[in-house]
C-alpha positions in Angstrom: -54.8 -33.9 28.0 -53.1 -37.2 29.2 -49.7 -36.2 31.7 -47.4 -38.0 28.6 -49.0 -35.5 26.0 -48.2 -32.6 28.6 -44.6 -33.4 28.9 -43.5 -33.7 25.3 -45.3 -30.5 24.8 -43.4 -28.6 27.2 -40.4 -30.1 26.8 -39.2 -31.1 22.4 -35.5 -32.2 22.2 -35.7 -30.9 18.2 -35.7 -27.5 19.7 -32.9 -27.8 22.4 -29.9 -27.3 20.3 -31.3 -25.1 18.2 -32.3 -22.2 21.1 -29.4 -19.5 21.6 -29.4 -16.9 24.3 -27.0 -13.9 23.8 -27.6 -10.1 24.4 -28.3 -7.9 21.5 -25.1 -6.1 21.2 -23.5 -8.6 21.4 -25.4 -10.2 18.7 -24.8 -6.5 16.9 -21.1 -6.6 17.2 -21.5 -10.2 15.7 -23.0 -9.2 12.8 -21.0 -6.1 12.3 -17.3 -8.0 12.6 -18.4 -11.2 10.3 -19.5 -8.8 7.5 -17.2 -5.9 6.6 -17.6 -3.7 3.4 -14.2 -2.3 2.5 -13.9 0.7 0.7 -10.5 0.6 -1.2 -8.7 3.9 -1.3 -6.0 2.7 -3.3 -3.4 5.4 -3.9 0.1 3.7 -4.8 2.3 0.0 -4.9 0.1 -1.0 -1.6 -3.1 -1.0 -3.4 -1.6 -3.8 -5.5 -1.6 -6.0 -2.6 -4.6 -5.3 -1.6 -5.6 -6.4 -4.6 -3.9 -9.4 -4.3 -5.8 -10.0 -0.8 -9.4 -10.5 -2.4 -8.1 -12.8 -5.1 -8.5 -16.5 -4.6 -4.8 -17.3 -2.9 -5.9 -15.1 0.4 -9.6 -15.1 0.0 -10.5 -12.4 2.0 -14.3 -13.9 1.7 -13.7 -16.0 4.4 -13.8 -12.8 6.8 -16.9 -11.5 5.4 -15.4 -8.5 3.8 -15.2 -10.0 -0.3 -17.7 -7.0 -1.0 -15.7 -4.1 -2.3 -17.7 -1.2 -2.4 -16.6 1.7 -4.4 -19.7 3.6 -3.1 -18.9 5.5 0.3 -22.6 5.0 1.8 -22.7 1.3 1.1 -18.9 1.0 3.2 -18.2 0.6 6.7 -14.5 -0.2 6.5 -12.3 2.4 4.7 -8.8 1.0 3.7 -6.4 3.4 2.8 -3.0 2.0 0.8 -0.1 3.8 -0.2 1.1 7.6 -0.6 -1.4 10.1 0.7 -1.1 13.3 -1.1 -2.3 16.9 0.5 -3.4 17.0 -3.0 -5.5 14.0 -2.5 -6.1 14.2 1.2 -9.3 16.3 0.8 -11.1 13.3 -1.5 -9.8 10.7 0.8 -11.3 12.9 4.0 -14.7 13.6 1.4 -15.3 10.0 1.0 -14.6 9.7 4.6 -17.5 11.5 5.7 -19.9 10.3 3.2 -19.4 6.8 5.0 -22.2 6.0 7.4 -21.4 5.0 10.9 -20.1 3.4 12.4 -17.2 3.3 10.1 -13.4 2.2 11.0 -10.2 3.0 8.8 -7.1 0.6 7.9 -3.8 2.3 7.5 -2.5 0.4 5.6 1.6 0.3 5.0 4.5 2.6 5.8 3.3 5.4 3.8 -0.6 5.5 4.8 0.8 5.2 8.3 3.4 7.9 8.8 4.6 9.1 4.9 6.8 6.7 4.4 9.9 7.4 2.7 8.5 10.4 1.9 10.1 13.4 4.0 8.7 16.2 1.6 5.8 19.0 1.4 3.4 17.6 -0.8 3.0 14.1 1.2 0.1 14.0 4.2 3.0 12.1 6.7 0.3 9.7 8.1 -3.7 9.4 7.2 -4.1 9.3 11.1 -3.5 13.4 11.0 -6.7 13.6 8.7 -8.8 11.0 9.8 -9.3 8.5 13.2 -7.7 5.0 12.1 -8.2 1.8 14.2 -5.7 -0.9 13.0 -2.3 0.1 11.4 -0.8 -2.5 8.6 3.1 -2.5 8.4 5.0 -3.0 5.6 6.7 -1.5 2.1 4.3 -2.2 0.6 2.7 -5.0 3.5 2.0 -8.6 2.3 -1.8 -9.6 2.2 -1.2 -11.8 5.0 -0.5 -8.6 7.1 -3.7 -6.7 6.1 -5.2 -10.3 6.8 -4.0 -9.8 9.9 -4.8 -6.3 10.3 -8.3 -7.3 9.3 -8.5 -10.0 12.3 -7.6 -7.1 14.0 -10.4 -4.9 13.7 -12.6 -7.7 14.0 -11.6 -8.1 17.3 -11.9 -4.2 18.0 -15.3 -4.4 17.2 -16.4 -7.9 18.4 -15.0 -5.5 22.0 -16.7 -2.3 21.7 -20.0 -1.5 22.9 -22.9 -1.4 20.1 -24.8 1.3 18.9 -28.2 0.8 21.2 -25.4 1.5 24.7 -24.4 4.6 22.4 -28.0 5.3 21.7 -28.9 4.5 25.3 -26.1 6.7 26.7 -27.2 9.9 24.8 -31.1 10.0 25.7 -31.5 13.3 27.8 -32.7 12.8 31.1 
């Protein structure tokens, strides 16, 4: 083999920009961030706008999370908006826990957050007492540009936090 034939083998410009180095959870948390499946838990006026957030004005597609799942085991990202009930905490936790992991919650306006208005024995006064949420949405009710925001949010929790092979690594007895 001639010493010309020998360098363009080990050296092909075609492939140079096409060659990416990253770590694997990084690449994980990547993935994970640029393709959310929410799974609405609509329970009063919020759920309206949340509505409105998937429909063509605010295009919540262009965050990866335009997939609505009304199936627990195929979400990731729960989004709880409006009134929680104690009558309707215990579905709200039972879909919770069907969810596969890893998992994150969106509280999303005044009344998911902390009850709201609402000083009175029959409302849960914020979902945060029943189950771990990671971005909080403000508002009565909150405009989809706020759970927009709230959604950029929990993309940058995640694009953060370690992935699930350091979790997996971390546990291994010794």
């Amino acid at each position: 083999m001639s010493e010309a034939n020998l360098q363009h083998a080990a050296y092909d410009s075609k492939v140079e920009g096409n060659v990416i180095f990253t770590r694997v959870d990084t690449a994980i948390n990547w993935m994970r961030k640029n393709s959310l499946w929410p799974m609405p838990m609509g329970l009063a006026c919020c759920a309206i706008e949340l509505m409105g957030t998937g429909a063509s004005r605010y295009d919540i597609a262009r965050f990866g999370a335009e997939v609505m799942r009304f199936s627990p085991r195929q979400a990731d990202v729960m989004i709880v908006a409006g009134t929680v009930t104690y009558k309707m905490a215990l579905a709200v936790k039972r879909v919770w826990d069907q969810m596969p992991g890893p998992k994150w919650c969106i509280a999303m306006g005044a009344c998911a957050s902390s009850g709201g208005m609402y000083r009175s024995y029959a409302v849960l006064q914020g979902i945060d007492n029943l189950i771990p949420v990671d971005v909080y949405v403000s508002g009565c009710p909150p405009r989809p540009e706020a759970l927009l925001e709230g959604l950029m949010k929990l993309q940058d929790k995640i694009d953060k936090s370690e992935s699930s092979l350091a979790h997996f690594n971390a546990e291994k007895p010794a």
